[in-house]
Kinemage of the C-alpha trace (Angstrom):
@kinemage 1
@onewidth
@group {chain A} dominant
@subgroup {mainchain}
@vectorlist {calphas} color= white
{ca unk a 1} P -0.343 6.556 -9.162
{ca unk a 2} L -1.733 4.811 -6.303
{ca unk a 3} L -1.594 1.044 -5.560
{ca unk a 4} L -4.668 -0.496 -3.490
{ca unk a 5} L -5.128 -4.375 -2.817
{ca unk a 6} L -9.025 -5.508 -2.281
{ca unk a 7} L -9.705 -9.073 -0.595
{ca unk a 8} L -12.609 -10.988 -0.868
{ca unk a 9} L -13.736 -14.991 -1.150
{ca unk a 10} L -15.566 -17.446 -3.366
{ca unk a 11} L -18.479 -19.341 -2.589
{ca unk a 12} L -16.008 -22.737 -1.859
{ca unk a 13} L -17.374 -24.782 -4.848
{ca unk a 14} L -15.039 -25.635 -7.601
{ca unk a 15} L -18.370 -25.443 -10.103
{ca unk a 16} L -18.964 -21.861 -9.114
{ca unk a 17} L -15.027 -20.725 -9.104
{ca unk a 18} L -15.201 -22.008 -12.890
{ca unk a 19} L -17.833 -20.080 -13.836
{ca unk a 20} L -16.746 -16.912 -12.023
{ca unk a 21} L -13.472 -17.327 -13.553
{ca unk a 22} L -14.939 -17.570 -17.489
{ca unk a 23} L -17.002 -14.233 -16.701
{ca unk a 24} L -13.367 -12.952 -16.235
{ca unk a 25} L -12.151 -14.059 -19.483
{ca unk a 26} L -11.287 -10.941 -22.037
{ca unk a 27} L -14.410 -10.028 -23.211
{ca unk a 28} L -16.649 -11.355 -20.432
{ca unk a 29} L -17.303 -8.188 -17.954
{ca unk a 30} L -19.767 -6.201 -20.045
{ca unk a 31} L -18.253 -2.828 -22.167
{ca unk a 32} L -20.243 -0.880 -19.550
{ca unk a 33} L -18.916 -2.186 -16.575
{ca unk a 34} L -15.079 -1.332 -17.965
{ca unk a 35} L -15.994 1.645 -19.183
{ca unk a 36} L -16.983 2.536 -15.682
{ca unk a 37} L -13.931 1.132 -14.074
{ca unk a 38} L -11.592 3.487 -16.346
{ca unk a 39} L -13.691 6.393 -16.143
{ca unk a 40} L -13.181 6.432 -12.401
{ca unk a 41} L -9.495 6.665 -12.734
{ca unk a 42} L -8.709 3.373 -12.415
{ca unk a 43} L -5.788 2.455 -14.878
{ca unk a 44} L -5.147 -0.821 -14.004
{ca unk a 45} L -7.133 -3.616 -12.589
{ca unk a 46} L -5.782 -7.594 -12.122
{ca unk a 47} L -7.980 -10.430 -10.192
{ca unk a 48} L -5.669 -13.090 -8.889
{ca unk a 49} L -6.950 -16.128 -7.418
{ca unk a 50} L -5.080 -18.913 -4.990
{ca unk a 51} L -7.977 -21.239 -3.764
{ca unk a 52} L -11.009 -19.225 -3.090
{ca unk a 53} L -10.060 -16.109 -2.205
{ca unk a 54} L -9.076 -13.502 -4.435
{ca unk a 55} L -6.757 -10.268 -4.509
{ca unk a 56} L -7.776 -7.418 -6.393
{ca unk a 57} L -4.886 -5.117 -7.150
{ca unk a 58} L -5.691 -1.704 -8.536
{ca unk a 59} L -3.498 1.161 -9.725
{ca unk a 60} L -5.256 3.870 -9.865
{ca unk a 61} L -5.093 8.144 -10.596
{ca unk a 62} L -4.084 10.232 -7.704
{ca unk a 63} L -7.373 11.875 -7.005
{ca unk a 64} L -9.006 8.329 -7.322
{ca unk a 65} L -12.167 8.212 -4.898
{ca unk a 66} L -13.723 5.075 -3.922
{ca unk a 67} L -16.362 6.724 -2.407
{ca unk a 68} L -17.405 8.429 -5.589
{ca unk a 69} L -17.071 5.283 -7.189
{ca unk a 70} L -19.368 3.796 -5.165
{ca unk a 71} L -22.063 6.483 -5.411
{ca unk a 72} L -21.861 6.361 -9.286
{ca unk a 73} L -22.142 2.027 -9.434
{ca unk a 74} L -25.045 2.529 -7.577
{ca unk a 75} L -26.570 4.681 -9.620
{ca unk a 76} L -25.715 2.637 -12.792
{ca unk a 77} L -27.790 -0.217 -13.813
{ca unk a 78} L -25.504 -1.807 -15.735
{ca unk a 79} L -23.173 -1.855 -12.931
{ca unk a 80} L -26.046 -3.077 -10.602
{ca unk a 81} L -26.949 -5.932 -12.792
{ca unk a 82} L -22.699 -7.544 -13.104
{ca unk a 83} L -22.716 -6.978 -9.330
{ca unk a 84} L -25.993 -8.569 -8.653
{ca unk a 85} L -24.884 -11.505 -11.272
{ca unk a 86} L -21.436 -11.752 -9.417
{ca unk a 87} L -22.899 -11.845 -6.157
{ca unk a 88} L -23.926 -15.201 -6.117
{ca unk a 89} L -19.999 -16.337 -6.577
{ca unk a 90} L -18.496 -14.110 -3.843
{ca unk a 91} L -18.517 -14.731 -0.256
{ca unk a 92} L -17.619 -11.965 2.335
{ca unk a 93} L -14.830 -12.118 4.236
{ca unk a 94} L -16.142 -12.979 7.952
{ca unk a 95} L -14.431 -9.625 9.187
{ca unk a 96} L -15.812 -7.157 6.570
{ca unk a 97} L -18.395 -4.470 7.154
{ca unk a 98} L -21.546 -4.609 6.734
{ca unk a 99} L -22.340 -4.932 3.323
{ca unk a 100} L -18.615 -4.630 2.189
{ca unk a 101} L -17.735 -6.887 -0.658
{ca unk a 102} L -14.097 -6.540 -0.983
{ca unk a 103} L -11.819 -5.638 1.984
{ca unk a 104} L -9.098 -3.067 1.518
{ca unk a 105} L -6.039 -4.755 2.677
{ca unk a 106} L -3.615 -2.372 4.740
{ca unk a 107} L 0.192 -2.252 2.957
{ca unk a 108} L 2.705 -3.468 6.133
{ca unk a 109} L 5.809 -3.702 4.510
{ca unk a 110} L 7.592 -1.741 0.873
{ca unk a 111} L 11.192 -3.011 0.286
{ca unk a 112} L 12.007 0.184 -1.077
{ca unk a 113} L 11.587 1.865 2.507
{ca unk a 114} L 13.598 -0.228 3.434
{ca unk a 115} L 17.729 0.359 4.120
């Protein structure tokens, strides 16, 4: 299992961060949109929030691929339409590529490499 953390902000505007947060309620993302987060080998998934900016923390499969899972949202409109709908919440981070939504963050530090 692999462990990746994915930054990225809000639009600053405590009317917007409301409603972004209901579509995250259980039951809000659309069946689709879960299914396709599973069937990419992601096993876990959790959105935290301090402010505006959020941390996504995935565990995911080994062989996980973001690359391939980037290929496949694209090509699924159901995927296409949550990210076009979430779009208007999310704010890039001022250092991400082009066209990046979330930001991988680099791990610095495990306690258990530590002596």
């Amino acid at each position: 299992m692999t462990r990746h953390c994915l930054f990225l902000d809000l639009v600053d505007d405590s009317e917007l961060i409301s409603e972004y947060r209901r579509y995250h309620r259980p039951g809000g993302p659309p069946a689709a949109v879960n299914r396709s987060i599973r069937e990419a080998g992601i096993l876990e998934m959790e959105i935290w929030q301090v402010g505006h900016r959020l941390v996504m923390i995935m565990e995911t499969t080994a062989d996980f691929d973001a690359g391939a899972k980037a290929r496949s949202d694209a090509s699924d409109p159901d995927v296409q339409a949550w990210e076009q709908l979430m779009d208007r919440f999310q704010q890039r981070l001022a250092f991400a590529p082009a066209r990046a939504k979330w930001v991988t963050a680099e791990r610095i530090y495990a306690l258990s490499e530590q002596p």
